[in-house]
Predicted model as a PDB file, atoms N, CA, C, CB and O in Angstrom, pLDDT in the B-factor column:
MODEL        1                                                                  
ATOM      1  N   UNK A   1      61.999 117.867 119.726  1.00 87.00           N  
ATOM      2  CA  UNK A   1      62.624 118.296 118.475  1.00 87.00           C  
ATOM      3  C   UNK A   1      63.252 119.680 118.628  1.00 87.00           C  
ATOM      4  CB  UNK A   1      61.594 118.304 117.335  1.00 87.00           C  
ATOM      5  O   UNK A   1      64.474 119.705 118.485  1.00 87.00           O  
ATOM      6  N   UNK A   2      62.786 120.558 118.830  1.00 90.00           N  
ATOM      7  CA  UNK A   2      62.874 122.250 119.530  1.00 90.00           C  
ATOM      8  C   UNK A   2      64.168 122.104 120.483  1.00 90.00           C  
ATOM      9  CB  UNK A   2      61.225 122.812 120.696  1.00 90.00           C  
ATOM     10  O   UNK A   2      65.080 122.929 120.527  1.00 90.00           O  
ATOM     11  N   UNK A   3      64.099 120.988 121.190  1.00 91.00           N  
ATOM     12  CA  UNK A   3      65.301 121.435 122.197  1.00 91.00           C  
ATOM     13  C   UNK A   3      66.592 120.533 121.598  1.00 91.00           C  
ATOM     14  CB  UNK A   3      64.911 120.999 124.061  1.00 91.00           C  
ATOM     15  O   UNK A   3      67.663 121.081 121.860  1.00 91.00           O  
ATOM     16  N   UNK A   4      66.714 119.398 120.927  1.00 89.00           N  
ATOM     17  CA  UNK A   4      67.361 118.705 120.236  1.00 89.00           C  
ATOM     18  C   UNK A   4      67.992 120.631 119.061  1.00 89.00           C  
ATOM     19  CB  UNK A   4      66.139 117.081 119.498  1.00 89.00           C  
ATOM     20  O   UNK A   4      69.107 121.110 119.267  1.00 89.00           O  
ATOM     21  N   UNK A   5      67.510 120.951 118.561  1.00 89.00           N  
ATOM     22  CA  UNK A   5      67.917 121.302 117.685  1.00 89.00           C  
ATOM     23  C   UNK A   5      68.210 123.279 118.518  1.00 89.00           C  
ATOM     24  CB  UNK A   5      66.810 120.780 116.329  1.00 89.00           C  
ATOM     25  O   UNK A   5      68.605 124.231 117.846  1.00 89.00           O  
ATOM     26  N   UNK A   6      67.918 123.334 119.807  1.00 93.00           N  
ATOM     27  CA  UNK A   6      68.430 124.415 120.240  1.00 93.00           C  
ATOM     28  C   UNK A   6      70.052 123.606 120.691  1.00 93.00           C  
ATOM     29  CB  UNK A   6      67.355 125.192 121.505  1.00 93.00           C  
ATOM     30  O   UNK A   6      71.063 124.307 120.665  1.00 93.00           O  
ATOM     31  N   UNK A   7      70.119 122.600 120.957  1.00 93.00           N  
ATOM     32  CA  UNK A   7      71.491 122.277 121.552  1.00 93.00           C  
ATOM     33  C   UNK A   7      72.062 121.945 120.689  1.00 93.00           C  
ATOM     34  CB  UNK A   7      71.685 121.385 122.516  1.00 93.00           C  
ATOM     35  O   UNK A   7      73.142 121.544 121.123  1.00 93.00           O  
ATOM     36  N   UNK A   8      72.004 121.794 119.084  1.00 90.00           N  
ATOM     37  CA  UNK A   8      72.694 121.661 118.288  1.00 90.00           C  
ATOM     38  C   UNK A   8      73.146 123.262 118.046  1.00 90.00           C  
ATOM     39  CB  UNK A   8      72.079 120.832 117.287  1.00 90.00           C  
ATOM     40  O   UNK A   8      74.351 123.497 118.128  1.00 90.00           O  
ATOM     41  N   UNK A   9      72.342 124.239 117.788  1.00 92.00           N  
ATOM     42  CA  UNK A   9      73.123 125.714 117.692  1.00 92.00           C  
ATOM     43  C   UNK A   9      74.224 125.900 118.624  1.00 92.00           C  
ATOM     44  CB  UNK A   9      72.160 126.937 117.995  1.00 92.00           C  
ATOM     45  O   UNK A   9      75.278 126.492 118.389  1.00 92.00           O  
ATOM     46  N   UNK A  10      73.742 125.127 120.101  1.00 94.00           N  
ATOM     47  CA  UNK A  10      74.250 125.684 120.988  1.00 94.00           C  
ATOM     48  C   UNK A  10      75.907 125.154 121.185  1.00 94.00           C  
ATOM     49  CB  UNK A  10      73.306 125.489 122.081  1.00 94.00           C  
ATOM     50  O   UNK A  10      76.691 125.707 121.956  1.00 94.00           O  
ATOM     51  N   UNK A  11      76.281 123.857 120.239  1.00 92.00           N  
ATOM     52  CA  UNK A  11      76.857 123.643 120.312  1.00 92.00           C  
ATOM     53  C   UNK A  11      77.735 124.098 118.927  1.00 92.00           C  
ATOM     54  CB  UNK A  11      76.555 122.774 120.840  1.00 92.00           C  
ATOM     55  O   UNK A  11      78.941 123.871 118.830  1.00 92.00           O  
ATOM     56  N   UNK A  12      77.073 124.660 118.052  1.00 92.00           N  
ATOM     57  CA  UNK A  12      78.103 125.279 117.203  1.00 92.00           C  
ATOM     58  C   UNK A  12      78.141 126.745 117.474  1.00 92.00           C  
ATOM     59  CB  UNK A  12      77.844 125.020 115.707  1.00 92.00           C  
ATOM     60  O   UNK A  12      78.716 127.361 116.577  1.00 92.00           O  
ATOM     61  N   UNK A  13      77.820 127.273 118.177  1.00 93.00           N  
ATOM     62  CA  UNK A  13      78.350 128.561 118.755  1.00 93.00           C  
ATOM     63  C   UNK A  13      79.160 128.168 119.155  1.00 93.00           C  
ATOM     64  CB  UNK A  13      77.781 129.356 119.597  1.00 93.00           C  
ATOM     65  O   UNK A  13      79.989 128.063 118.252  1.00 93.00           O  
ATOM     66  N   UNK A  14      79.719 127.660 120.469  1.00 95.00           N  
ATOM     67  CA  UNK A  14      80.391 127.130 120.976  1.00 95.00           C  
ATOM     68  C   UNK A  14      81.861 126.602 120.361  1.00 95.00           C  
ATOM     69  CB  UNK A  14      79.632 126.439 121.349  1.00 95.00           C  
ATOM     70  O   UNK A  14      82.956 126.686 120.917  1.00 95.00           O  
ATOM     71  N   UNK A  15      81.514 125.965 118.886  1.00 92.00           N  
ATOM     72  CA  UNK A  15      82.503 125.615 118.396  1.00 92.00           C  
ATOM     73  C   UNK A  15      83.190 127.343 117.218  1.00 92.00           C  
ATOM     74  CB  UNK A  15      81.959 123.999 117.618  1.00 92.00           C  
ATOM     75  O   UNK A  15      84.283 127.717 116.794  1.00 92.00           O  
ATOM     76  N   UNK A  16      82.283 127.670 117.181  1.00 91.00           N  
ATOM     77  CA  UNK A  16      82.787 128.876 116.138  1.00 91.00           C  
ATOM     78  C   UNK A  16      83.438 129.730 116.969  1.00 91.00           C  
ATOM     79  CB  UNK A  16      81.618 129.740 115.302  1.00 91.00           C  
ATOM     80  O   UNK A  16      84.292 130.522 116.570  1.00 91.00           O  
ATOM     81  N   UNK A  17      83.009 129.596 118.373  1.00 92.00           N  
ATOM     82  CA  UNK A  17      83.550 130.632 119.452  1.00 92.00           C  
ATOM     83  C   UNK A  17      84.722 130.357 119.500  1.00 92.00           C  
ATOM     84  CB  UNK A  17      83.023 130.647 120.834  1.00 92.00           C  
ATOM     85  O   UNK A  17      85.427 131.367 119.484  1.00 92.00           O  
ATOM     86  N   UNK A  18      85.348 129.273 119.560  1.00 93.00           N  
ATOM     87  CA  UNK A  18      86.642 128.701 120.188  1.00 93.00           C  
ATOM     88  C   UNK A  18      88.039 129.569 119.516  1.00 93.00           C  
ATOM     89  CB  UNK A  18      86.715 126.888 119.788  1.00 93.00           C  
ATOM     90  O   UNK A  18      88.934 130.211 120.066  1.00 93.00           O  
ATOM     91  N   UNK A  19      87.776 129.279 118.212  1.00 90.00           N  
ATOM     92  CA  UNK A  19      89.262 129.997 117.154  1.00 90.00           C  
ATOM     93  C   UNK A  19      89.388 131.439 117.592  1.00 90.00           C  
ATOM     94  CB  UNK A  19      88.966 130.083 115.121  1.00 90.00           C  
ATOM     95  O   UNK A  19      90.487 131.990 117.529  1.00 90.00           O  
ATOM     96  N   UNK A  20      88.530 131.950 117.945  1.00 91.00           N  
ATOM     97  CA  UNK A  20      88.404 133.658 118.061  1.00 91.00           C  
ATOM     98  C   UNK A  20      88.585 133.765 119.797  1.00 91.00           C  
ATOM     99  CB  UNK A  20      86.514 134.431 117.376  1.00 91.00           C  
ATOM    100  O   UNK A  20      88.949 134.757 120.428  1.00 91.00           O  
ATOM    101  N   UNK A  21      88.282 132.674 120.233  1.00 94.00           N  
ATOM    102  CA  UNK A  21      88.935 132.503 121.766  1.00 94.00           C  
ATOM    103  C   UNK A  21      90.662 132.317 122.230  1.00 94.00           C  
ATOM    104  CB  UNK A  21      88.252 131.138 122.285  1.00 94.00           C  
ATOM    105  O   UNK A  21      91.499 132.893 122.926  1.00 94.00           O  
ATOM    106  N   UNK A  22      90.542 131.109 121.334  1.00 95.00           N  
ATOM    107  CA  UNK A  22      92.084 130.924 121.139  1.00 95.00           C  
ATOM    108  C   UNK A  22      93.229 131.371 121.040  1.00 95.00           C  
ATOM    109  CB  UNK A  22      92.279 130.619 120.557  1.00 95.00           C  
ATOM    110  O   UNK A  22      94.140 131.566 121.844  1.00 95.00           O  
ATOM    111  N   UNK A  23      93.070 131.549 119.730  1.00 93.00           N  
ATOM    112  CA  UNK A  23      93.846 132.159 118.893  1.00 93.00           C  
ATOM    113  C   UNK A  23      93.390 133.889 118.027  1.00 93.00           C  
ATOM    114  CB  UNK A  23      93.996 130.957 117.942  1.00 93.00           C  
ATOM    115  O   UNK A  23      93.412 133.772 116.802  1.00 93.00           O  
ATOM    116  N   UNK A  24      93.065 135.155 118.461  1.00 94.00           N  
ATOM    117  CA  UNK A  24      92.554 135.928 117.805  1.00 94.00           C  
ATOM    118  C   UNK A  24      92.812 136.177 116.856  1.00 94.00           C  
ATOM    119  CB  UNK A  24      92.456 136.613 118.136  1.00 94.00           C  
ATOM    120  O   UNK A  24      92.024 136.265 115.914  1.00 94.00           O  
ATOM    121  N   UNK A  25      94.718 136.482 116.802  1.00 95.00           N  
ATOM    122  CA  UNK A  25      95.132 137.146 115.651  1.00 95.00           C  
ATOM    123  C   UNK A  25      95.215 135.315 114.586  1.00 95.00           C  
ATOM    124  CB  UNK A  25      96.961 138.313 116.046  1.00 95.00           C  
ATOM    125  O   UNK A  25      94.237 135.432 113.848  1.00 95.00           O  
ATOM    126  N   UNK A  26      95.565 134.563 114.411  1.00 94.00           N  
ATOM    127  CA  UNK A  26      95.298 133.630 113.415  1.00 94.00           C  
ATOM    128  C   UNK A  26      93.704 133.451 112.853  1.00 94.00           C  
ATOM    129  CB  UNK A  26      95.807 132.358 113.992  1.00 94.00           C  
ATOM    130  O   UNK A  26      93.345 133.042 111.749  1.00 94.00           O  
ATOM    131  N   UNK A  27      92.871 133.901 114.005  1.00 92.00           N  
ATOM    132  CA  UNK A  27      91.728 134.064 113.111  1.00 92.00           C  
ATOM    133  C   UNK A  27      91.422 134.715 112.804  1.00 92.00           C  
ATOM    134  CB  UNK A  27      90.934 133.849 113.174  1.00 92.00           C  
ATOM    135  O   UNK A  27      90.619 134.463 111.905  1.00 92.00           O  
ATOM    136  N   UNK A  28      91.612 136.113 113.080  1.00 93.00           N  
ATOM    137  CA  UNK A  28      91.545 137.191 112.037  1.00 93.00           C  
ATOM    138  C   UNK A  28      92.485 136.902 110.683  1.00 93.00           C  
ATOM    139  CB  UNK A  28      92.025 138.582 112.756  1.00 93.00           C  
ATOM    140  O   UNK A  28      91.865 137.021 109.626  1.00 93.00           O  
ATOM    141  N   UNK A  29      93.782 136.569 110.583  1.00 95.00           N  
ATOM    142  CA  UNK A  29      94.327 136.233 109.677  1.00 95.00           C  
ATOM    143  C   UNK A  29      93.754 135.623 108.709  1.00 95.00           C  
ATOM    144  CB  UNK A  29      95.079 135.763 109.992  1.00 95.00           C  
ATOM    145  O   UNK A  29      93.855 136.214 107.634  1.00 95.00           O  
ATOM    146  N   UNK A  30      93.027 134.375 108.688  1.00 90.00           N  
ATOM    147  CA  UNK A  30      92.362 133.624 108.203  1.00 90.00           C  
ATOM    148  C   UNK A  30      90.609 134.306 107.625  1.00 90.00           C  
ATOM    149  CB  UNK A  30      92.487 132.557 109.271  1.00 90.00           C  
ATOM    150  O   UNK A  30      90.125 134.200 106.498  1.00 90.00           O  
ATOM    151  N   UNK A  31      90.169 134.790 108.504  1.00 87.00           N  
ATOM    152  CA  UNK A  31      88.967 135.633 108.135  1.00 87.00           C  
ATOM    153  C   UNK A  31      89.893 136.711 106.716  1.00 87.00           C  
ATOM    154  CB  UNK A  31      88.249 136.723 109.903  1.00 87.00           C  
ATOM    155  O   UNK A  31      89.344 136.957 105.642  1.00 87.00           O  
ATOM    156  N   UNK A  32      90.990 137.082 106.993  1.00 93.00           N  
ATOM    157  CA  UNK A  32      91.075 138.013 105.745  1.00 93.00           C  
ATOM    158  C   UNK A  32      91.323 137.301 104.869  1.00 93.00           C  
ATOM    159  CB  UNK A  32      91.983 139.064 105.678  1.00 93.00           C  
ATOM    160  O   UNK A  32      90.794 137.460 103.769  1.00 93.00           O  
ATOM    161  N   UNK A  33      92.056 136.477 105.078  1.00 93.00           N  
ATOM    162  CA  UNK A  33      92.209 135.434 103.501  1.00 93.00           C  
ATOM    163  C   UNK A  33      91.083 134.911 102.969  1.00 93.00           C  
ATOM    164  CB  UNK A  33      93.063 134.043 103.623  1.00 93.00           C  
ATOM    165  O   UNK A  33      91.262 134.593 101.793  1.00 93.00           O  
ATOM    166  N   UNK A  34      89.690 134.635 103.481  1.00 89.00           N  
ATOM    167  CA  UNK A  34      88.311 134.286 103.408  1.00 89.00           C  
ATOM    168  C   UNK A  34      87.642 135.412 102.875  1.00 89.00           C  
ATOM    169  CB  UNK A  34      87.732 133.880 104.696  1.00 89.00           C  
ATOM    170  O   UNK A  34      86.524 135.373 102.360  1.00 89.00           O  
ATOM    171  N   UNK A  35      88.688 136.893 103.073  1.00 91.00           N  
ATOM    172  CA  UNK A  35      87.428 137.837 102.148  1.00 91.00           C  
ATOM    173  C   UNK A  35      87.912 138.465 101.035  1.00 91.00           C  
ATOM    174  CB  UNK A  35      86.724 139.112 102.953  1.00 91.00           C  
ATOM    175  O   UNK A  35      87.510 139.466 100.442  1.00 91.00           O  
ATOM    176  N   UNK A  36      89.006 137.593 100.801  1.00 94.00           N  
ATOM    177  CA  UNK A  36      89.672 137.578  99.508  1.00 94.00           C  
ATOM    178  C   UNK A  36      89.030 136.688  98.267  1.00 94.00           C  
ATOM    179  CB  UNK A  36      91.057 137.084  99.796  1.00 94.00           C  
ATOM    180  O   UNK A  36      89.153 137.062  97.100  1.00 94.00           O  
ATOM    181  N   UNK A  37      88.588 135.920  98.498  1.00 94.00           N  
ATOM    182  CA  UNK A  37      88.457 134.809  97.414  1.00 94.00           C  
ATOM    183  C   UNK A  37      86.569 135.570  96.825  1.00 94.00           C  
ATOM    184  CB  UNK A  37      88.541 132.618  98.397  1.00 94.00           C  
ATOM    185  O   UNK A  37      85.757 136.375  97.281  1.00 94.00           O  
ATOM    186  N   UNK A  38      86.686 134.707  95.649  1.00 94.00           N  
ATOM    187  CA  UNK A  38      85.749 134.908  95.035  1.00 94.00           C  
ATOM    188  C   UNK A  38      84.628 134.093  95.364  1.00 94.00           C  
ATOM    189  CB  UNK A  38      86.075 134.881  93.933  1.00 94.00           C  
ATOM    190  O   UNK A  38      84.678 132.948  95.812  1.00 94.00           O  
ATOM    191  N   UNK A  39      83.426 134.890  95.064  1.00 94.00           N  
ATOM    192  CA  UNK A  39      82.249 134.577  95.332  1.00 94.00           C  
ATOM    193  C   UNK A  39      81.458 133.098  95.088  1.00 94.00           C  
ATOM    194  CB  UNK A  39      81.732 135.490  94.745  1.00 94.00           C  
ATOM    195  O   UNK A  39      80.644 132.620  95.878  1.00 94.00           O  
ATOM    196  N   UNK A  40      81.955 132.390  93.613  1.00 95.00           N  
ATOM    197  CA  UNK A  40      82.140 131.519  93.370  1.00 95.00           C  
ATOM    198  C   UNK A  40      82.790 130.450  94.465  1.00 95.00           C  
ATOM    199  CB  UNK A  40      82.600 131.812  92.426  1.00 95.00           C  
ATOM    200  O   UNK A  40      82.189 129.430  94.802  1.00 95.00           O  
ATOM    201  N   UNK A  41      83.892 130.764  94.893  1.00 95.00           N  
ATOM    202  CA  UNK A  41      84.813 130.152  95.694  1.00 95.00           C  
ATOM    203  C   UNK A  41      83.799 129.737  96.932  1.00 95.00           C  
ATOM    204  CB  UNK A  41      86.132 131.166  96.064  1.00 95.00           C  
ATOM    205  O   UNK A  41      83.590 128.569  97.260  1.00 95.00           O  
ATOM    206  N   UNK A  42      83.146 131.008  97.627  1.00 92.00           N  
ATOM    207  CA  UNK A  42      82.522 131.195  98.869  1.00 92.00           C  
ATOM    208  C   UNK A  42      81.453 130.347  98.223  1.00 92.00           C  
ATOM    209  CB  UNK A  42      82.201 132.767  99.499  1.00 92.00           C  
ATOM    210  O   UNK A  42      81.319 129.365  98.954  1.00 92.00           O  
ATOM    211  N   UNK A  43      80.888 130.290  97.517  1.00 95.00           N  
ATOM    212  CA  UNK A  43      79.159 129.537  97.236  1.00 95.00           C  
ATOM    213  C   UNK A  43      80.050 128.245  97.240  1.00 95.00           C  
ATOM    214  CB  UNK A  43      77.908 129.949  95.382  1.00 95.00           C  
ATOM    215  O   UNK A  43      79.532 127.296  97.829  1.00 95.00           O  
ATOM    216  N   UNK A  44      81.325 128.019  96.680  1.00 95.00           N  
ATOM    217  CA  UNK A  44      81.489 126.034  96.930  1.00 95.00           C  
ATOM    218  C   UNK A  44      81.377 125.763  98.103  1.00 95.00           C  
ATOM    219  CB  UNK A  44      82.961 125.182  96.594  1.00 95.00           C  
ATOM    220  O   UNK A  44      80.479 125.054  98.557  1.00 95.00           O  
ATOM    221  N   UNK A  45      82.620 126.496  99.006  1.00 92.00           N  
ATOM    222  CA  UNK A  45      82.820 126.282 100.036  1.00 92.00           C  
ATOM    223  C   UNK A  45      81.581 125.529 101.029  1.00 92.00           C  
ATOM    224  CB  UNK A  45      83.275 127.429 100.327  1.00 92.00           C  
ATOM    225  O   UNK A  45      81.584 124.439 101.601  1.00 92.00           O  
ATOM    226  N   UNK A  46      80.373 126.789 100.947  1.00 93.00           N  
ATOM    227  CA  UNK A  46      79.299 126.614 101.606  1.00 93.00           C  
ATOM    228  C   UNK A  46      78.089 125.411 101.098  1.00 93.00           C  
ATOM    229  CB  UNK A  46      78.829 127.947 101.626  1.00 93.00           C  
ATOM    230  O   UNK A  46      77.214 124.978 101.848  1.00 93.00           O  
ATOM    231  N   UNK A  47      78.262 125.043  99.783  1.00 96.00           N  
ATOM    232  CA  UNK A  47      77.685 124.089  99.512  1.00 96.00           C  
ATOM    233  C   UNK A  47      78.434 123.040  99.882  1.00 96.00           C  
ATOM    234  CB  UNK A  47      77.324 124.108  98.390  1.00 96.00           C  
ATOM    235  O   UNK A  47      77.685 122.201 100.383  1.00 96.00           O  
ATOM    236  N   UNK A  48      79.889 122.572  99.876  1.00 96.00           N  
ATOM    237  CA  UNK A  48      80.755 121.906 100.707  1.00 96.00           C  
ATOM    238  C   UNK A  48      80.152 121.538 102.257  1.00 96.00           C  
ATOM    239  CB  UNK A  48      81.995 122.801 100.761  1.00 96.00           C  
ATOM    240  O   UNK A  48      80.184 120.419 102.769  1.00 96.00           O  
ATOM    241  N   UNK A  49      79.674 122.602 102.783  1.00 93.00           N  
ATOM    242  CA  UNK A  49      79.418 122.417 104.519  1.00 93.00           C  
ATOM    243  C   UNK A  49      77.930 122.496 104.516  1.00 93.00           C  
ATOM    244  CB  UNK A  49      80.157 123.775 105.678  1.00 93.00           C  
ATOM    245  O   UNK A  49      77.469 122.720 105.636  1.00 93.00           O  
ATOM    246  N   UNK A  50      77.240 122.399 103.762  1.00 94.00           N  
ATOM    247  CA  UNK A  50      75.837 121.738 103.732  1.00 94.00           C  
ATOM    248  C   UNK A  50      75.773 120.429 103.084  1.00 94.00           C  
ATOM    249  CB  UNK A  50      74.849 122.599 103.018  1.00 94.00           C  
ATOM    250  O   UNK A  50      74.749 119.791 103.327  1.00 94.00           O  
ATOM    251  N   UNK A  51      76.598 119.909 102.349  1.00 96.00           N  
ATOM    252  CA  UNK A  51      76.448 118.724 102.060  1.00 96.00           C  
ATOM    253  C   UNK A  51      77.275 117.872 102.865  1.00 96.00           C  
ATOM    254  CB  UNK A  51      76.615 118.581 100.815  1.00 96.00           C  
ATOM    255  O   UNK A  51      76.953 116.689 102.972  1.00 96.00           O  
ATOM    256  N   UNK A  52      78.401 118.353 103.504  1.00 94.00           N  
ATOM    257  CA  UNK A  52      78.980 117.416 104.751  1.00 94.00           C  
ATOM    258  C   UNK A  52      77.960 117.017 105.707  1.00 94.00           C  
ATOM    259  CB  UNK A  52      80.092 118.162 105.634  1.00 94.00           C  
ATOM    260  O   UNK A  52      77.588 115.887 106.021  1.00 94.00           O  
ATOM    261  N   UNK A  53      77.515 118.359 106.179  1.00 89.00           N  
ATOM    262  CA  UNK A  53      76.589 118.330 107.171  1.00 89.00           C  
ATOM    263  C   UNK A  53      75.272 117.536 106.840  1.00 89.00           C  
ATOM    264  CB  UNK A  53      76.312 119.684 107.508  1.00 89.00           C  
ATOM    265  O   UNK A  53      75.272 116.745 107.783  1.00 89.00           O  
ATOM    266  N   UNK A  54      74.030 117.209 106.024  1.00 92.00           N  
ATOM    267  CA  UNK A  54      73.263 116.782 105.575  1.00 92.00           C  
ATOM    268  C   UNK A  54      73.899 115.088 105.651  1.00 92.00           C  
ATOM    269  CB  UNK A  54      72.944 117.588 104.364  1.00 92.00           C  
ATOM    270  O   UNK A  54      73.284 114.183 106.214  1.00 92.00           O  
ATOM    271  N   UNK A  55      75.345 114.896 104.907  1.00 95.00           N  
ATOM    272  CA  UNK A  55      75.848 113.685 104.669  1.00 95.00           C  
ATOM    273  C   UNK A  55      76.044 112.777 106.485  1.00 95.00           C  
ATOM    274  CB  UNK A  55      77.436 114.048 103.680  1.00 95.00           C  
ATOM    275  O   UNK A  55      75.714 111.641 106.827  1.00 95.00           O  
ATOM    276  N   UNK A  56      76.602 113.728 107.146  1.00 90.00           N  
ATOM    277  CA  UNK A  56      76.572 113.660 108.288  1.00 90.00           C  
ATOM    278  C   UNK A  56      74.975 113.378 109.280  1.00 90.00           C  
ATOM    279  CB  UNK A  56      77.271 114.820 108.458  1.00 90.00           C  
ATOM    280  O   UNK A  56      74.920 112.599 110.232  1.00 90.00           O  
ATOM    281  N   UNK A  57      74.176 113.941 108.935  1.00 85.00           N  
ATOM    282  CA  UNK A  57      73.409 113.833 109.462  1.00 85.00           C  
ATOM    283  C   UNK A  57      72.790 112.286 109.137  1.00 85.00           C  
ATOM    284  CB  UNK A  57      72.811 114.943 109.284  1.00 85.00           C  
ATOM    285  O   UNK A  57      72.473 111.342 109.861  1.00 85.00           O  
ATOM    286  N   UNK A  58      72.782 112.511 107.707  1.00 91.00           N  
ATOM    287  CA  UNK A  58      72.490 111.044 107.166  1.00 91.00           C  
ATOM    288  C   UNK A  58      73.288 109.637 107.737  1.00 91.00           C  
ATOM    289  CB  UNK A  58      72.824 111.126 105.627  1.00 91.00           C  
ATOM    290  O   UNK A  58      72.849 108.487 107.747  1.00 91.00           O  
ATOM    291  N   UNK A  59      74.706 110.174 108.239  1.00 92.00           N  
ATOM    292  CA  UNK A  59      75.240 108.566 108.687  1.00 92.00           C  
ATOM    293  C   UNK A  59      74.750 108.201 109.916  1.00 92.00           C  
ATOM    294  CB  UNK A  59      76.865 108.360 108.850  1.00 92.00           C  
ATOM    295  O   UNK A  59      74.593 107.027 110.251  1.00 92.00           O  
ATOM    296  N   UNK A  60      74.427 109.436 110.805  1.00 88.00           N  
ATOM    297  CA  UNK A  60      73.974 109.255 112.146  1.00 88.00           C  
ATOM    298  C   UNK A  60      72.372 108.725 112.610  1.00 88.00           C  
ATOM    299  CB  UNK A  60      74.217 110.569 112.685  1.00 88.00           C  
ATOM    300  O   UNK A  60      71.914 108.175 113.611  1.00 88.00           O  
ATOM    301  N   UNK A  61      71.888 109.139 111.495  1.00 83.00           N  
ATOM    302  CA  UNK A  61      70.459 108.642 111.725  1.00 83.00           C  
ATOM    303  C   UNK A  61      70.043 107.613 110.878  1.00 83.00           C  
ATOM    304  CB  UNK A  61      69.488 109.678 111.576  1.00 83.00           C  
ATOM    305  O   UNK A  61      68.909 107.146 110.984  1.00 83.00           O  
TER     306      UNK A  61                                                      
ENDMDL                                                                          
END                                                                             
């Protein structure tokens, strides 16, 4: 379970790494437009990517 779920971090580092690898200045671009919006905005968003993710988890298992 422990190592299942270290290679899941390990693979979203990995993926968060990439845009800031890539492309710097579009992701900085994008990070500023992200610290524009309202707080509200940011709490959907993130309930958005816990319920993908959870939903996701759910189709796979």
């Amino acid at each position: 379970m422990l190592e299942t779920l270290l290679l899941a971090v390990g693979l979203m580092l990995i993926l968060e790494g990439l845009m800031p690898m890539i492309a710097p200045s579009r992701w900085r671009s994008l990070f500023e437009q992200l610290l524009k919006l309202e707080e509200g905005q940011i709490r959907f968003f993130g309930m958005f990517m816990v319920i993908s993710g959870l939903l996701l988890f759910w189709l796979v298992s």
